[in-house]
VEXDREN-2710 file (C-alpha; in Angstrom, 1 decimal):
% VEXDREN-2710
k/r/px/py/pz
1/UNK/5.0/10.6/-41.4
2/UNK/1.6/10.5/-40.1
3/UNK/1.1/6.9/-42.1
4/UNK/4.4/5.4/-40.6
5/UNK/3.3/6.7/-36.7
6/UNK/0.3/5.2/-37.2
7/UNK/1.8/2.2/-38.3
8/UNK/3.9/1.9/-34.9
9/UNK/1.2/2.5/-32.8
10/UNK/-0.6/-0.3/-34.2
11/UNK/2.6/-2.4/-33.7
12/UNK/3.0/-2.1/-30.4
13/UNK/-0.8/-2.1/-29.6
14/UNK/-0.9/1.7/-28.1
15/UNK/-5.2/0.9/-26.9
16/UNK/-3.8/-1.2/-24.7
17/UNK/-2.5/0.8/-22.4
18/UNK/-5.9/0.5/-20.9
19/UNK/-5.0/-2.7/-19.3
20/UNK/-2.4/-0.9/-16.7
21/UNK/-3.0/3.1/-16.6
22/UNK/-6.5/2.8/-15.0
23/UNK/-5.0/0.7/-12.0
24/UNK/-1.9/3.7/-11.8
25/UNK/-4.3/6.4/-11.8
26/UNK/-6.7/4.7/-9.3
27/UNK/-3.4/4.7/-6.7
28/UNK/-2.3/7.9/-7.8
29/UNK/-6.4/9.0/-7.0
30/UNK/-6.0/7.7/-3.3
31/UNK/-2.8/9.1/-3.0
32/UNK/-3.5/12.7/-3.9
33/UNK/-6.9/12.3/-1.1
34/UNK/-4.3/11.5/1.3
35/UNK/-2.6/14.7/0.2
36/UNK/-5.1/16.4/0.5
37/UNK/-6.3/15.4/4.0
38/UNK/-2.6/16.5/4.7
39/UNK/-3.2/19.7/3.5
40/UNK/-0.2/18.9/1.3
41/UNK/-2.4/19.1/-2.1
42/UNK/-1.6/22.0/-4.8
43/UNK/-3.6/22.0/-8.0
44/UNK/0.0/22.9/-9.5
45/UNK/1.6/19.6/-7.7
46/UNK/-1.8/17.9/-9.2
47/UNK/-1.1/18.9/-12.9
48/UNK/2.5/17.5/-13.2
49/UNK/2.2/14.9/-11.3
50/UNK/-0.9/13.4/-13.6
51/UNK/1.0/14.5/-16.8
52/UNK/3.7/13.1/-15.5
53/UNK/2.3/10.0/-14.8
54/UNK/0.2/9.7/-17.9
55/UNK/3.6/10.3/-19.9
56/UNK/5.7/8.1/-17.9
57/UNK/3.2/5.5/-18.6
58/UNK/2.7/5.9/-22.6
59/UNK/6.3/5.9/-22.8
60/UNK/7.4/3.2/-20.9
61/UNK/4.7/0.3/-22.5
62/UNK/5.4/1.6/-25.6
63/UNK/9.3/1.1/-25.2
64/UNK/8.5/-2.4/-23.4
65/UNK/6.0/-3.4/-26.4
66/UNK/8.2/-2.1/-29.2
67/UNK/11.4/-4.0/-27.8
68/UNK/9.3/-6.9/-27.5
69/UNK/8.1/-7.1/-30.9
70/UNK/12.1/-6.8/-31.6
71/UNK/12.9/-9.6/-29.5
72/UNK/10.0/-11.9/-30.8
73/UNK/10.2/-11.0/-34.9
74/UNK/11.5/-14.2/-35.5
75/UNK/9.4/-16.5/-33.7
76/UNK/6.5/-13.9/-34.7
77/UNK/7.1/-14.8/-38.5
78/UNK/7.1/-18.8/-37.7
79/UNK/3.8/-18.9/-35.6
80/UNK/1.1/-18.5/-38.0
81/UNK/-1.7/-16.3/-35.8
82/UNK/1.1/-14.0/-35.1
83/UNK/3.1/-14.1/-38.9
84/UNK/0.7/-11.0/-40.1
85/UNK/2.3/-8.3/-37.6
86/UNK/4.1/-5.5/-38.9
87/UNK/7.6/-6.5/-38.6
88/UNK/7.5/-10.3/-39.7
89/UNK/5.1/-8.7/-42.7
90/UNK/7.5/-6.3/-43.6
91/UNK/5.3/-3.1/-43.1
92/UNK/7.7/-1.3/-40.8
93/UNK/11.6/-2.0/-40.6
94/UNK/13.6/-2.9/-37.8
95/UNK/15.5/0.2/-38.1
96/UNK/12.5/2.1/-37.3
97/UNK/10.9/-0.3/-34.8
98/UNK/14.6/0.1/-32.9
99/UNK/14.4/4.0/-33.2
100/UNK/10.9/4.1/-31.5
101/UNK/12.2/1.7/-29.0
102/UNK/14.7/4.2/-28.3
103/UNK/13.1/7.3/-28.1
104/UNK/10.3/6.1/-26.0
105/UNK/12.7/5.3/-23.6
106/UNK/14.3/8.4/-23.4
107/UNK/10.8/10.2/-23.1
108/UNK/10.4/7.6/-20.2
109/UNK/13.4/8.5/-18.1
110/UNK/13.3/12.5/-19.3
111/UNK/9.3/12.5/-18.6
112/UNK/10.3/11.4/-14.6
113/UNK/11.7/15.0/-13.9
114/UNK/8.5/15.9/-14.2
115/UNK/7.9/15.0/-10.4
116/UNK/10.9/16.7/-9.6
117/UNK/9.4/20.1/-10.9
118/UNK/6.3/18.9/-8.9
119/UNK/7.5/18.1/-5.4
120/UNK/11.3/17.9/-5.6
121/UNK/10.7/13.8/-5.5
122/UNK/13.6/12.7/-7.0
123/UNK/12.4/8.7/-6.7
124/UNK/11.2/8.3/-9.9
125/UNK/14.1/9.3/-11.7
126/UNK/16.4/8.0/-9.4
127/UNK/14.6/4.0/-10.0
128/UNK/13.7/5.3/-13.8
129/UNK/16.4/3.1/-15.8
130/UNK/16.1/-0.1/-13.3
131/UNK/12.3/-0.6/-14.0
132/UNK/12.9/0.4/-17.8
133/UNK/15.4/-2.5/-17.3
134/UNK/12.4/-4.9/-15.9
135/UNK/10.2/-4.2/-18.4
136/UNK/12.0/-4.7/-21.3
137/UNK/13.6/-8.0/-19.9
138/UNK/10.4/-9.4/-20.0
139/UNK/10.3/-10.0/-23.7
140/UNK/13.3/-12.7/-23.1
141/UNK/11.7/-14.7/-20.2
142/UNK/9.7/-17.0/-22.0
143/UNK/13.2/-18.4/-23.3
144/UNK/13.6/-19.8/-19.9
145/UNK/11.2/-19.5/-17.6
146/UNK/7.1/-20.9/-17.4
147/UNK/6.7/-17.9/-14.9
148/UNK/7.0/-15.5/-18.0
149/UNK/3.5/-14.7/-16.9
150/UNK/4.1/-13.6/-13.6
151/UNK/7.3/-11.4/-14.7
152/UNK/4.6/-9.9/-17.2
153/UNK/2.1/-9.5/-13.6
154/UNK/5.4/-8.0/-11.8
155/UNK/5.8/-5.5/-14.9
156/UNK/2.2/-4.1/-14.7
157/UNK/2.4/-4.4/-10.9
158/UNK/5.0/-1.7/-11.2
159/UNK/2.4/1.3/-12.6
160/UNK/0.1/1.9/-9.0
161/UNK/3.7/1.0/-7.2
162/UNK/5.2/3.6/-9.3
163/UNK/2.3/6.2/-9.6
164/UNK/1.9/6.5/-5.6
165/UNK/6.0/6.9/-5.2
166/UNK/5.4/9.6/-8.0
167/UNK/3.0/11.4/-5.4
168/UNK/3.7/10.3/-2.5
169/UNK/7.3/9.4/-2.1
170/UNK/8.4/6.2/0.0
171/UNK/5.6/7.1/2.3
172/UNK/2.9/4.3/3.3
173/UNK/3.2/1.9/0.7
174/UNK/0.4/-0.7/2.1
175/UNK/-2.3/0.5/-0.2
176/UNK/0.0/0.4/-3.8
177/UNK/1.4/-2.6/-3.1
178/UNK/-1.3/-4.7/-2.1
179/UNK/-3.5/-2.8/-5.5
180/UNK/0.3/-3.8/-7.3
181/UNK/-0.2/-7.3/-5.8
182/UNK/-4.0/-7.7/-7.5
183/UNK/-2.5/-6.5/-10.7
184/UNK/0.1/-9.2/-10.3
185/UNK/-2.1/-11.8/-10.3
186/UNK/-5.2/-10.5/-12.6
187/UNK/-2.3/-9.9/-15.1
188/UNK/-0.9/-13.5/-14.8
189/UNK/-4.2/-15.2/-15.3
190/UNK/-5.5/-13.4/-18.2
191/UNK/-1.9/-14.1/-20.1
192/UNK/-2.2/-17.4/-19.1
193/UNK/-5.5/-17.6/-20.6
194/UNK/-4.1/-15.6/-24.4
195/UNK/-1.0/-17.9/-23.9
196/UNK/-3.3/-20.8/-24.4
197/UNK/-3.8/-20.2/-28.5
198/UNK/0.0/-20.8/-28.6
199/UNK/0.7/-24.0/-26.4
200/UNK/1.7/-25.7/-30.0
201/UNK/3.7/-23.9/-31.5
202/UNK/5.0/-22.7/-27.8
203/UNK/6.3/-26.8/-27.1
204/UNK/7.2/-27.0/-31.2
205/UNK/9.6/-23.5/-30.4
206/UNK/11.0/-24.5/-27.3
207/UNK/9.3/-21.5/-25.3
208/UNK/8.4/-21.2/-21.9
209/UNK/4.9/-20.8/-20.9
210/UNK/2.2/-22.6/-18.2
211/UNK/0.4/-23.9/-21.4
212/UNK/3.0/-25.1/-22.9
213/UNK/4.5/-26.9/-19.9
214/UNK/1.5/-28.2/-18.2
215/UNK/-1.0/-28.3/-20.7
216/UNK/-4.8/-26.5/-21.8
217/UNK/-6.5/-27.7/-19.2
218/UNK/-3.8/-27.0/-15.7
219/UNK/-3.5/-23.7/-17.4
220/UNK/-6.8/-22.9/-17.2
221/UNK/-7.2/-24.0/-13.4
222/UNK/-3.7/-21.7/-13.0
223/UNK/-5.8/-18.5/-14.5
224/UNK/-8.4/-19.2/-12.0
225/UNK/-6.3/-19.6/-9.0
226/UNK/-4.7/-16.1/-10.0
227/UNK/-7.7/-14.7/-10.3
228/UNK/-9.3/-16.1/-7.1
229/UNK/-6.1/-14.3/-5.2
230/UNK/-6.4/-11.2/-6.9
231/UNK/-9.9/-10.9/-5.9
232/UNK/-8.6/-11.8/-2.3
233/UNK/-6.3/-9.1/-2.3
234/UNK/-8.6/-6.5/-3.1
235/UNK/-10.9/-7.7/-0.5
236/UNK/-7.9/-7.9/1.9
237/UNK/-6.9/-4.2/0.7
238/UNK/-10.8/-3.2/1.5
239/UNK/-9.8/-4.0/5.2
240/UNK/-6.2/-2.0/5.7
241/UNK/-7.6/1.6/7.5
242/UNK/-4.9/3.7/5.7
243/UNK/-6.5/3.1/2.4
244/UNK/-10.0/4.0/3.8
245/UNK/-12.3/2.3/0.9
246/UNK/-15.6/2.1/1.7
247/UNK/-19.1/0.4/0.5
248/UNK/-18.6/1.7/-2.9
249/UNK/-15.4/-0.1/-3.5
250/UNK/-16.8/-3.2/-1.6
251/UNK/-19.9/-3.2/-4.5
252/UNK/-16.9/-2.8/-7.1
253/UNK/-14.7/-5.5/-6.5
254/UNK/-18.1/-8.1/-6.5
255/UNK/-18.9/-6.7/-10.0
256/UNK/-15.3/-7.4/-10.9
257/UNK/-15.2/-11.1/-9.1
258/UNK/-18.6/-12.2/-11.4
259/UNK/-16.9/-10.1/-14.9
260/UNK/-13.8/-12.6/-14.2
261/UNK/-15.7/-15.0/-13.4
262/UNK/-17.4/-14.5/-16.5
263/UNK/-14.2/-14.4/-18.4
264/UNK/-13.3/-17.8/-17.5
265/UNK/-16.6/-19.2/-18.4
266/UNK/-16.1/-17.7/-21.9
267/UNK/-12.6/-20.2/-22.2
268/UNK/-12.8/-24.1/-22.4
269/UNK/-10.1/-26.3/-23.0
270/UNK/-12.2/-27.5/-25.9
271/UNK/-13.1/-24.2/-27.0
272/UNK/-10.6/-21.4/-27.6
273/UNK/-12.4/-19.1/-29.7
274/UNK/-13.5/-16.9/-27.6
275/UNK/-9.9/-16.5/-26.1
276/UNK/-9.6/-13.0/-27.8
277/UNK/-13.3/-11.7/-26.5
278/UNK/-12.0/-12.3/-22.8
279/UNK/-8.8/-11.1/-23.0
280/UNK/-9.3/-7.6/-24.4
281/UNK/-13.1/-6.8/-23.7
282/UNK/-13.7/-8.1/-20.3
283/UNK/-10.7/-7.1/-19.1
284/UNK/-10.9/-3.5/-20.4
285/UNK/-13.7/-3.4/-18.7
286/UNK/-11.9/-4.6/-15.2
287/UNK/-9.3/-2.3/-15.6
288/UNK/-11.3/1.0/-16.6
289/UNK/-14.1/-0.3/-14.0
290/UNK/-11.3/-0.4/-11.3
291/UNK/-11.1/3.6/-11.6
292/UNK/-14.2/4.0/-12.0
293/UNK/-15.0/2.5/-8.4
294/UNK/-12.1/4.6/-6.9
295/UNK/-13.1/7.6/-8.2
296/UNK/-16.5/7.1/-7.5
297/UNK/-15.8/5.8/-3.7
298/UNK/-14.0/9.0/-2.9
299/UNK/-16.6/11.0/-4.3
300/UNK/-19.0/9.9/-2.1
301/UNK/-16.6/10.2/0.9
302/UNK/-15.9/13.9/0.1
END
């Protein structure tokens, strides 16, 4: 049993969860200040609603990964870097794969009353099923659409969208949807930029991607405009006085501009070996740093 969870873990890539839980927990971090200032804070509220967002968050990537090595197993067995995964290699069955996908889903939708117990916010059951919905519809977009990245940008926008309605309620939704909107767009770059190793077999399999459709190089310019705009928005999210960010955050989001600046630099259109080293370690890094830099800013504010 142990062997077999292990096995799906590693299947749907469960360390990755980095990429989108730091930027949930950084909006759930300025929302709980603002609850506090509102003297509407309880340690018990506080507790739920970070288990429930932790939960919510495990479950639903793991649902959306799961189906999505489903959806791709055939294509997966064709394209050669990706023919060693555990469904096309045989080392877990469908049967199982479909289960997990199941369950995980469940937990996803059950794991939302969580913030009814907390607050009596019913939102995040209540939109549970249609973002479930999103998410796993974004393992069929790349059969007709190059924007597959920025449905996969929209998907991960969802978690500091979804983490401040989990707290918060509808309630002043400038700050998580502008931090949504830099998620958008730092997403969509960097799977530009993994989408790259693929623009072969992509244009041999008739899939959608920017690669694919406009080529190594335009692809690469694409990343970089995302990435310029992402930076923008947090700069632009620096200035709006309800989410009260200060120097700190300002010092943050430079360190992030020169680590994506540094990604880029890692990626030629010549050279695409180093295509893995930016996608997972310097974008770990933004992602984790990005809390870090809340945390720290309201720290220093208190």
């Amino acid at each position: 049993m142990l062997a077999r969870i292990r096995l799906l873990l590693e299947l749907i890539r469960f360390s990755h969860t980095i990429f989108a839980l730091p930027f949930a927990l950084s909006s759930a971090a300025l929302a709980w200040r603002d609850k506090w200032r509102e003297e509407a804070f309880s340690w018990r509220g506080f507790a739920l609603d970070l288990l429930g967002i932790i939960v919510c968050m495990v479950f639903a990537r793991s649902a959306a990964m799961a189906f999505n090595r489903i959806a791709d197993r055939h294509y997966d067995a064709e394209n050669p870097r990706t023919a060693t995964r555990h469904l096309p290699a045989g080392k877990v069955s469908l049967g199982a794969v479909w289960s997990f996908t199941i369950v995980c889903a469940a937990g996803f939708v059950v794991a939302t009353l969580l913030f009814v117990a907390s607050s009596g916010n019913w939102w995040p059951f209540i939109l549970s099923v249609p973002t479930l919905l999103f998410l796993l519809a974004y393992s069929l977009a790349k059969r007709f659409t190059a924007l597959v990245h920025f449905w996969l940008g929209v998907s991960l926008l969802l978690a500091p969208v979804a983490a401040w309605v989990a707290v918060r309620g509808m309630l002043h939704l400038a700050t998580p949807l502008l931090l949504g909107l830099s998620v958008l767009f730092w997403v969509a770059g960097f799977d530009i930029l993994y989408a790259c190793q693929d623009v072969e077999f992509d244009r041999k399999a008739k899939l959608a991607s920017v690669p694919a459709r406009f080529g190594v190089r335009a692809a690469l310019h694409v990343a970089l405009a995302c990435h310029f705009v992402m930076v923008f928005l947090l700069f632009v999210l620096f200035w709006v006085p309800e989410a009260g960010l200060g120097w700190v955050y300002l010092v943050g989001i430079v360190a992030i501009a020169g680590l994506l600046a540094y990604e880029h630099w890692l990626v030629r259109p010549d050279d695409l070996s180093r295509v893995n080293k930016a996608f997972f370690q310097v974008n770990s890094i933004v992602s984790v740093g990005m809390f870090v830099i809340v945390v720290l800013q309201l720290v220093v504010e208190a």
